[in-house]
C-alpha positions, 0 to 999 in steps of 0.5 A: 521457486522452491519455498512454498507457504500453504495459502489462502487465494482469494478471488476477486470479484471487484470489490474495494474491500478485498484488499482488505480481506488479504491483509485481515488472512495475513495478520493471522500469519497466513499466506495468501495472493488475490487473483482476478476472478475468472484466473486459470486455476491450473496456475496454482495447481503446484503451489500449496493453496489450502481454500478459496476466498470469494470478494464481494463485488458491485455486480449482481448475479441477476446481471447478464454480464455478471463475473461468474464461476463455473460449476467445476471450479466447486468440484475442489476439495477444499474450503469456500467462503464467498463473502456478499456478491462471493456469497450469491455466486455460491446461491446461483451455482447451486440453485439457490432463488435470489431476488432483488431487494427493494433497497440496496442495504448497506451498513450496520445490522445485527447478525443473531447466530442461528448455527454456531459450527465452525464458522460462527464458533465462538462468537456471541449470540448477537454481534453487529456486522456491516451489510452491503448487498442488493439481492438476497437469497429467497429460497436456499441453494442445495445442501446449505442450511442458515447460520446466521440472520438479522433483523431485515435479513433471515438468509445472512449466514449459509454454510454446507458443512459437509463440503465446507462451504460458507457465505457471509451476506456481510463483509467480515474484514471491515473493522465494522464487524468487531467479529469479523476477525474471529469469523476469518480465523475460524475459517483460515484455522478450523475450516482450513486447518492451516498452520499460520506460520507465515511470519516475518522471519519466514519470509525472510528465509524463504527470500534469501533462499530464492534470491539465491537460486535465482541470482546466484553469484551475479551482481545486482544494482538498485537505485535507493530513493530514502524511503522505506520501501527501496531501504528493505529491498537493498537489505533484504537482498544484500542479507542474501547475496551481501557485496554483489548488491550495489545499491545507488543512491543518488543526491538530485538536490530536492531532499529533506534537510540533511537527508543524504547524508543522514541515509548514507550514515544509516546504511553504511552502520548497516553493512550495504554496498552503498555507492552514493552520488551527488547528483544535484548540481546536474538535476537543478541545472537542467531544471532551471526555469522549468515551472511546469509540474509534469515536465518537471517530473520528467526531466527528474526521471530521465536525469535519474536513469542517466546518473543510475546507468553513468554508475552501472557502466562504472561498476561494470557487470551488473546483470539484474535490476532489483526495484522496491515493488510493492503487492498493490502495485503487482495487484494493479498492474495485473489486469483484472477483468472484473470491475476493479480495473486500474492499471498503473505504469507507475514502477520506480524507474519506468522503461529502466530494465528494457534500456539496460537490458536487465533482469528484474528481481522485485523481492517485497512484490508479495508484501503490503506496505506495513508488512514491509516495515515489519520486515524492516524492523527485523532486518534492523532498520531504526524506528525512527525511519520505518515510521517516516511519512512517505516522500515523493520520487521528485521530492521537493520539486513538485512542492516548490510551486514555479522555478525550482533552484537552490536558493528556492529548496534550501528555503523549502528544506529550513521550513520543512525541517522547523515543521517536522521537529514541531511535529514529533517534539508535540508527539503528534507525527505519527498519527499523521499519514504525511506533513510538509511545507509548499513554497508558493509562487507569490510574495506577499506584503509584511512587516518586519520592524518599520519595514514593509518586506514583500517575501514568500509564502509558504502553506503547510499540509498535514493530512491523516489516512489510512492508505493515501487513497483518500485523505482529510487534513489533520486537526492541530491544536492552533497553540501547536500551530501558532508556535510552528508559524512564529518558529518559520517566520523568525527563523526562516529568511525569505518567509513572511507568510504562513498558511494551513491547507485545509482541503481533504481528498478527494478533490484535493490531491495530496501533494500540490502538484 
């Protein structure tokens, strides 16, 4: 890899937050990557890393297991700041006294600026913050004197300036603490004195650089799902290597109403090696009768690598797979000792590059979700389909609850695509995280006319979030309601019946199934 951005690593100690310590660095246009704790750091010795972040984490230090670094790691010559647990981790290493708080403190407080060098450089004599620790620093480690304290708390900010090193005993990259950008900046560009010049042009560059060198003349194949994520990988590589990017796009019959051809207008405007197929007679054919949801999910990803290798082998040549895989992914998937541990096996099309015998190139592996919009935007993409509520890999079939056939999607797409328009005609759909409709497994009794009908019922789901980790069900005025109902019910053969999921998640999932 020859392009290499200054950085910021970020080691982390299990906190939920540290995630959003990288994209808090990132927005200030600086590159960084988040490592597990006890990483070996001779794997960054080449790459140009200009300062450490410590997480917090849910440990304490006075734990006999507790995560730790050793004192040789703060034998650099580059700038620390240990945020909470990253703070006491600092405290303990260089014979700092903690001890445990009667009380775990957790949320508002207000941080007077006791020394406004560098690190508090701009910020006002008194800020709220947003607290969480357990233990507190009794007397003060070596060389570090306070800079910060609140009404309960009188070590809440250390720093040694002479080897620049800092602690926060609060979490500076929650939005909590409307201070916490400026405390981050002054560190990434007073303290570090980085440059922040890691934009989305940049990466552009750099990416088309490195997807040359790596992949060279050989051909590429990618399987475009419709979604955001596989779109700017298919672009991003075809800027790089343009013709010898073969991206598939494969109909299974459980799309949105007019969706594939909607796409395959769209990137064929854009200049992409688009080989579309319609697959959906194959997939609704060995669906047939299939009710339950995980042997629906796998029967959908077995289909799609027979269709995708079916293209592969007709193409002839390929010698790598590309794959949209995202930063949380890689960050899950690596697997952190600390105590964040989840590991997902999740990737678009498991098990595909083992079968193929194929090389992996994953260029958005280094980005979050809304960097790759960005990136999106740039690589001409419309508005309209990088702000698209996100859709899941086996599309209708896990919201049409029981038998998945034609006549069922059809059905589900009309009601889908009413909802939608409903929803951006209002000038409410992108303040929702996703909306859609279920068609559920039971007819109920209506009347239409004279007549009683026993026809569908289908529910409608919209909910806000801000990651899909958790989410509430979104508050739509009832007037935008009724009419979205009355739209279905009228227009829509086959429904008589509208609900409105009211559950959040946690317990609810997302989708039904």
């Amino acid at each position: 890899m020859s392009v290499h951005h200054e950085m910021i690593l970020i080691l982390d100690f299990g906190s939920q937050y540290t995630q959003l310590i990288a994209r808090r660095v990132r927005e200030a246009s600086v590159y960084c990557e988040i490592a597990p704790f006890n990483v070996d750091l001779a794997s960054y010795a080449d790459r140009n890393v200009k300062g450490y972040i410590l997480s917090g984490g849910p440990a304490s230090v006075k734990d006999p297991d507790a995560p730790m670094l050793d004192a040789a790691f703060f034998k650099t010559n580059l700038p620390v700041l240990g945020i909470c647990y990253g703070m006491q981790v600092m405290a303990e290493v260089f014979g700092g006294q903690l001890v445990r708080s009667k009380s775990r403190e957790y949320g508002r407080a207000h941080l007077e600026v006791v020394n406004e060098r560098s690190l508090l450089s701009g910020v006002p004599q008194r800020s709220q913050v947003w607290m969480s620790h357990g233990d507190s620093i009794a007397k003060l480690p070596a060389n570090f004197e306070i800079i910060g304290s609140t009404d309960s708390l009188e070590v809440a900010a250390i720093g040694d300036f002479e080897r620049n090193f800092f602690g926060l005993q609060f979490h500076p990259e929650v939005h909590h603490t409307p201070e916490g950008k400026n405390i981050i900046n002054n560190f990434l560009f007073d303290i570090c004195n980085l440059k922040g010049d890691w934009t989305t042009e940049s990466f552009i560059e750099s990416s088309v650089v490195r997807i040359r060198e790596r992949v060279g003349k050989k051909s590429v194949i990618l399987g475009i799902s419709g979604g955001v994520d596989s779109t700017v990988t298919a672009l991003l590589l075809s800027r790089a290597i343009g013709k010898n990017l073969h991206a598939v796009f494969v109909n299974n019959g459980l799309l949105r109403k007019n969706e594939f051809e909607n796409v395959v207008e769209m990137l064929g405007n854009l200049q992409l090696n688009l080989h579309p197929v319609d697959a959906s007679g194959l997939f609704l054919e060995r669906l047939a009768g299939v009710a339950d949801p995980e042997e629906k999910r796998k029967i959908i990803g077995a289909t799609f690598i027979d269709v995708f290798e079916q293209q592969a082998e007709k193409i002839g040549g390929i010698e790598y797979l590309a794959q949209g895989t995202l930063y949380p992914d890689v960050i899950e998937s690596v697997s952190f000792k600390g105590p964040s541990v989840t590991i997902k096996s999740h990737h678009n099309v498991g098990g595909l590059k083992d079968r193929m015998k194929l090389r992996l190139v994953e260029p958005l592996r280094e980005l979050f979700k809304d960097e790759v919009r960005q990136l999106g935007s740039k690589l001409g993409l419309p508005a309209t389909f990088i702000g698209r509520h996100p859709f899941p890999g086996p599309g209708l079939a896990v919201r049409i609850l029981g038998d998945v056939t034609k006549e069922r999607c059809d059905l589900l797409r009309e009601v889908d695509a009413i909802f939608i328009e409903e929803l951006h005609k209002a000038g409410i759909y992108d303040d929702i995280w996703q909306a859609f409709a279920v068609l559920l497994p039971v007819s109920a009794v209506g009347v239409m006319g004279d007549e009683r009908t026993y026809e569908n019922v289908v529910a409608l789901r919209a909910v806000t979030s801000v990651d899909g980790m958790t989410a509430d069900w979104a508050r739509i005025d009832n007037d935008i309601m009724a009419h979205i109902s009355n739209r279905i019910i009228r227009n829509v053969r086959g429904v008589n019946r509208v609900t409105y999921d009211i559950s959040s998640k946690p317990p609810a999932t997302i989708e039904w199934e």
